[in-house]
Backbone bond lengths (Angstrom), bond angles and torsions (degrees), N, CA, C in turn:
res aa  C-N    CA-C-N  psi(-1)  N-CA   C-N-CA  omega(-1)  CA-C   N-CA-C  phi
1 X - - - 1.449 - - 1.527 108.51 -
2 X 1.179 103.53 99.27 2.134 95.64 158.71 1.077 112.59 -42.21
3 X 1.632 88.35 148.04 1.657 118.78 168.52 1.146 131.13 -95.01
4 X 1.735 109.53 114.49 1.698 84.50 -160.29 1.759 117.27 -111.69
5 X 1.438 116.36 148.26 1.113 135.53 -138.57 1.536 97.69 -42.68
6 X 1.480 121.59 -166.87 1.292 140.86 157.52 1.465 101.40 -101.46
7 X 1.160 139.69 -15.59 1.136 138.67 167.87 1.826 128.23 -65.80
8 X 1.537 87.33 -74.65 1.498 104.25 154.77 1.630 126.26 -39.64
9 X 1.973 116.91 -46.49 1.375 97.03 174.65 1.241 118.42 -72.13
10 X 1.055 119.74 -24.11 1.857 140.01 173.30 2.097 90.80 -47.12
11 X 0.775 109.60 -45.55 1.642 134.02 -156.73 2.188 77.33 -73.49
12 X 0.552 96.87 -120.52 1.657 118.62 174.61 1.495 101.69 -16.86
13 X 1.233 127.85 -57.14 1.232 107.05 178.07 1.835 108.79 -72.78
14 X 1.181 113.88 -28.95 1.371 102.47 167.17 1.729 122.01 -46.21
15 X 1.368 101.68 -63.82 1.443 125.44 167.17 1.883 111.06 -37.40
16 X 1.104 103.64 -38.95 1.482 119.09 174.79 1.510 119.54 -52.69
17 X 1.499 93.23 -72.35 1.722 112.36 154.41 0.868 143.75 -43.84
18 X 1.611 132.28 -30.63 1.352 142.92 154.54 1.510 111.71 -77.67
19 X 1.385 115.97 -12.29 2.080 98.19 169.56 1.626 82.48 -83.80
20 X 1.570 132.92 -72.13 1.430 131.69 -172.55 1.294 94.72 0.23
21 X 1.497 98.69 -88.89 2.039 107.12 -169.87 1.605 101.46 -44.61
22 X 0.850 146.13 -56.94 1.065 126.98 -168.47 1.531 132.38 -40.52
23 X 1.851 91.41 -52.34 1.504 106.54 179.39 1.637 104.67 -81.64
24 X 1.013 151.64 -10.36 1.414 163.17 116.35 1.556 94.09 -3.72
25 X 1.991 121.03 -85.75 1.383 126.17 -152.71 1.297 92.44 -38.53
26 X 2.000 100.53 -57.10 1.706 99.61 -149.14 1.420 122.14 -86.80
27 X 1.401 127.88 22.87 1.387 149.86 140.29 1.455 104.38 -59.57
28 X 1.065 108.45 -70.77 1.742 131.27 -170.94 1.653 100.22 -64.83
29 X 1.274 142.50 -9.40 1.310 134.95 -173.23 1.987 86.63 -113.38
30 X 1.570 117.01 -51.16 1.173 96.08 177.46 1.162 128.40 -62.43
31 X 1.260 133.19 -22.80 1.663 141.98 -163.76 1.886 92.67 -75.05
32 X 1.622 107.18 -42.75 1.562 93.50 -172.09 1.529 107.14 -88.05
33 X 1.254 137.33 6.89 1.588 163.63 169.81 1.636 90.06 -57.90
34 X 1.576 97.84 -77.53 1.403 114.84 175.77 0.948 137.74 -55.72
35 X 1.569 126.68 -27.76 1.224 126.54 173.34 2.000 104.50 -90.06
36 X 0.830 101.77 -43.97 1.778 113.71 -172.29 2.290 88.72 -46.15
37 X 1.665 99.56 -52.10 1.779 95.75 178.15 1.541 110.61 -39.35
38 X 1.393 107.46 -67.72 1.415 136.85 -173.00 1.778 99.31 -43.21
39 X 0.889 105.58 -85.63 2.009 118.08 166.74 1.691 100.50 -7.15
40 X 1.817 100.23 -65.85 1.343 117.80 -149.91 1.601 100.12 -55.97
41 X 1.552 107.37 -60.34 1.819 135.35 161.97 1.736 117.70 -23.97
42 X 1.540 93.06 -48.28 1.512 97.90 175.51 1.363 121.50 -73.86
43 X 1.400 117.36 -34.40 1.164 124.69 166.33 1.868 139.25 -54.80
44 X 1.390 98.88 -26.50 1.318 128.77 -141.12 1.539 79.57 -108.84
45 X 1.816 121.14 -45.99 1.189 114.49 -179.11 2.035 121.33 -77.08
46 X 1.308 72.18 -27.03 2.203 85.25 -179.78 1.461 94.70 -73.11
47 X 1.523 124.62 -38.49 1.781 101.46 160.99 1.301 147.46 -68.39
48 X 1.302 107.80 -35.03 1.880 131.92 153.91 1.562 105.28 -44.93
49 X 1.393 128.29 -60.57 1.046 108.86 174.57 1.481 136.96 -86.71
50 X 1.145 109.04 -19.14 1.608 121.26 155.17 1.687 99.02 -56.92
51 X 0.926 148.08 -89.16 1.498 149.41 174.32 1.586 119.70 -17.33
52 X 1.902 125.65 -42.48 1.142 115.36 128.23 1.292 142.69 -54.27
53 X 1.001 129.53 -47.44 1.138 123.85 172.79 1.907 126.35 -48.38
54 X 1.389 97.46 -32.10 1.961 102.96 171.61 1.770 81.65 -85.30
55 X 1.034 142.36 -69.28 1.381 129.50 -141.50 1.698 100.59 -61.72
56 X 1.449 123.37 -18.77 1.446 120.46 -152.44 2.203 80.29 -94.78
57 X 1.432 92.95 -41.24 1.796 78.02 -173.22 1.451 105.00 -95.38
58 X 1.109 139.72 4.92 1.672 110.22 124.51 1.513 136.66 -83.07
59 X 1.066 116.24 -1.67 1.548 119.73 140.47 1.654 118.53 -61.79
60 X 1.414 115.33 -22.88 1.548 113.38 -177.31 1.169 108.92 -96.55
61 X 1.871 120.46 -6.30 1.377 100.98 -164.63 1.522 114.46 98.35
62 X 1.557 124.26 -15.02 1.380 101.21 -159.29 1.627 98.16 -102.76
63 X 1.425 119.82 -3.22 1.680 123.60 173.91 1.360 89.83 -133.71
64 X 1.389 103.74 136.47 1.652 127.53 173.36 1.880 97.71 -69.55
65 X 1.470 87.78 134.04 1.397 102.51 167.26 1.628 126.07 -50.96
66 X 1.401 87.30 -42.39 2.167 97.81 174.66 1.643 109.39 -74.57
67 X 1.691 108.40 -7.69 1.537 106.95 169.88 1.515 123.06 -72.03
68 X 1.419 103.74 -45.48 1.569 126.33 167.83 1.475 116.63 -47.46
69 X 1.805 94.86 -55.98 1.638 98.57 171.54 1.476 130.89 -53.31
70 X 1.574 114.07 -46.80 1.267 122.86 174.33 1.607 115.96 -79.70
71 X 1.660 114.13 -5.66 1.604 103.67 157.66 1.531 109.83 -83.25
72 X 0.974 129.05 -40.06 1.871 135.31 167.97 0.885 109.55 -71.18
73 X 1.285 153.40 -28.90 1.721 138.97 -179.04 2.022 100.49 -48.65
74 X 1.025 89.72 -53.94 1.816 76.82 -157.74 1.368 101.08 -95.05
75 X 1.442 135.51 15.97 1.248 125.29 146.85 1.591 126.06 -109.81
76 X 0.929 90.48 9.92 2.042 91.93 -173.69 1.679 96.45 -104.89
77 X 1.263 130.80 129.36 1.671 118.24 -163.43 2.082 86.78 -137.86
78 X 1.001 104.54 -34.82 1.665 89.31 -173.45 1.553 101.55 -88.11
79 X 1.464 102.93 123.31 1.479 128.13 179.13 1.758 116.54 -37.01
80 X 1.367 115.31 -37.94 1.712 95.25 175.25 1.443 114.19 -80.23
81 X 1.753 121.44 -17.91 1.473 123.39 174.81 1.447 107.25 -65.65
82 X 1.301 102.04 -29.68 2.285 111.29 175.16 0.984 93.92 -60.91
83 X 1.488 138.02 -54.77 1.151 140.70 -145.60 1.331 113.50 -85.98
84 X 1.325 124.80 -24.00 1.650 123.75 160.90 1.514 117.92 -71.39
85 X 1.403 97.38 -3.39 1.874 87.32 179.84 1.511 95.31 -121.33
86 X 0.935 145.01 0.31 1.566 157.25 171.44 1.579 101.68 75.98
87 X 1.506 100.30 56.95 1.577 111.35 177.77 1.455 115.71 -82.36
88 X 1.107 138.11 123.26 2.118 111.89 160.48 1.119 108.69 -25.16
89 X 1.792 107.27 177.90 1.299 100.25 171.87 1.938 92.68 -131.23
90 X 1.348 112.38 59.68 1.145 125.60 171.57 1.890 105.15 -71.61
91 X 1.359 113.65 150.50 1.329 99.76 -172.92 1.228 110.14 -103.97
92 X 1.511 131.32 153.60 1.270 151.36 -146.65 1.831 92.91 -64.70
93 X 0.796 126.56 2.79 1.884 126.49 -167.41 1.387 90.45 -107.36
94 X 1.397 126.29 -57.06 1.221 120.11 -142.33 1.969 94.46 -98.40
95 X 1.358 112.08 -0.97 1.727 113.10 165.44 1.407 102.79 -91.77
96 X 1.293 146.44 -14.53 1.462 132.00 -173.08 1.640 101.02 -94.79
97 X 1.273 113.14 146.01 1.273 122.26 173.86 1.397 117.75 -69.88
């Protein structure tokens, strides 16, 4: 059986160490893949239900409909999102003073 150098295992275990790190990054790149989804999901749901919740109490009466309107008028700018709240479709320039 050859003997193999002090060089060479230096060599190989180097070689060793750089896949390690590798499979390390891409653990460490999926975990924040996964969490950044998760984050994204949580977010997406704390607005859905915040968004029922005003639409359910102006359905009850407890926020005026022209309240809703005048919180969305000057942030809703693409014309079919106007169009779910029965906004004009005047453009966001010509509503600011």
């Amino acid at each position: 059986m050859p003997k193999v150098s002090e060089r060479e295992r230096i060599a190989a275990l180097e070689a060793k160490l750089k896949q390690l790190k590798v499979q390390q990054q891409r653990k460490e790149a999926r975990a924040r893949a996964i969490e950044g989804r998760r984050s994204r999901r949580e977010e997406m749901r704390r607005k859905f239900l915040a968004g029922a919740v005003v639409l359910a109490k102006v359905e009850a009466g407890e926020i005026e409909e022209s309240t809703l309107k005048q919180w969305m008028h000057p942030v809703l700018t693409k014309a079919e999102d106007r169009a779910l709240f029965d906004l004009s479709s005047t453009s966001v320039m010509e509503r600011q003073p």
